[in-house]
C-alpha positions in Angstrom: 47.1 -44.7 -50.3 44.7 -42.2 -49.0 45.5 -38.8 -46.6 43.7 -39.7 -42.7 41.1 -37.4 -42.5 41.2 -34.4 -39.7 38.2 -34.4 -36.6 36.8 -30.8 -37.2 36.9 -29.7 -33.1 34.2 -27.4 -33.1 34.9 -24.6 -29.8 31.5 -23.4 -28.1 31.5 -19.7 -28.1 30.5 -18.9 -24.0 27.7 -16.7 -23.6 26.9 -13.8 -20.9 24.8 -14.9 -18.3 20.7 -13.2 -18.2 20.1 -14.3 -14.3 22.9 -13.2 -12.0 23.6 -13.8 -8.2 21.8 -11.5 -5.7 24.6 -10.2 -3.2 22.1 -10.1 -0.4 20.1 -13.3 0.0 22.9 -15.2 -1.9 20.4 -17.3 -4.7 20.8 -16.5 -8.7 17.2 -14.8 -9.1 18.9 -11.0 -10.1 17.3 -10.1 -13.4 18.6 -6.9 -15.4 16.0 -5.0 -17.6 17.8 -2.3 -19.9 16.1 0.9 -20.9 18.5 2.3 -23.3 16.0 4.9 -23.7 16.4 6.5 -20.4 20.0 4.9 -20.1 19.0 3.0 -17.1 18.9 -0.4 -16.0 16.8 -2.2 -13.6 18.2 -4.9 -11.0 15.8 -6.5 -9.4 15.9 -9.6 -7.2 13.2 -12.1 -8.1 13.5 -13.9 -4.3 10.2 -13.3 -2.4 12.3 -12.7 0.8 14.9 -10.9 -0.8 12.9 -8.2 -2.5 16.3 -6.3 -3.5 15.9 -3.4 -6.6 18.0 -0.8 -7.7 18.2 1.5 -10.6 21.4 2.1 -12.3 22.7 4.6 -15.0 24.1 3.0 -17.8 25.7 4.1 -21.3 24.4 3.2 -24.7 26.8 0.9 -25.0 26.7 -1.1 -21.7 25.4 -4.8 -21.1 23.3 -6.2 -18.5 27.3 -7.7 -16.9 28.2 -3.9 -16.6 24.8 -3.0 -14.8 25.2 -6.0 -12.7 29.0 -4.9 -11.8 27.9 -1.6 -10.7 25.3 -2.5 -8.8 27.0 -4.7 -6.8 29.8 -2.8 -6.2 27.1 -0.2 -4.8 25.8 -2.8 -2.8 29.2 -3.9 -1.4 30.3 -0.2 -1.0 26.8 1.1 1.2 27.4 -2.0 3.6 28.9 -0.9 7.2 
């Protein structure tokens, strides 16, 4: 008699999203461009409409999800 083989369950590893949601118009067109150069990041907001752009100082170390969170929390913050 032979062992029942095992079903290998392979897990998909989740990956950071590269187009966020814009804050202000409300569609997913915010794009992030690093410039670890200058440790900055541009947000800008690919909605015709919307036009929304910001420039953000990031670290060396920082990902487009940690420019996104501070800009958005700048966003939220300046609103009355």
């Amino acid at each position: 008699m032979g062992r029942r083989r095992t079903k290998v369950v392979k897990i998909p590893k989740k990956k950071l999203p590269k187009i966020f949601t814009c804050p202000k118009c409300g569609e997913d067109s915010v794009r992030i461009m690093l410039e670890r150069e200058n440790s900055k990041a541009l947000v800008k907001c690919g909605n015709d409409k919307c036009n929304l752009q910001d420039e953000i100082a990031i670290s060396r170390a920082e990902e487009a999800i940690d420019a996104y969170c501070r800009f958005s929390d700048r966003f939220y913050s300046e609103r009355p």
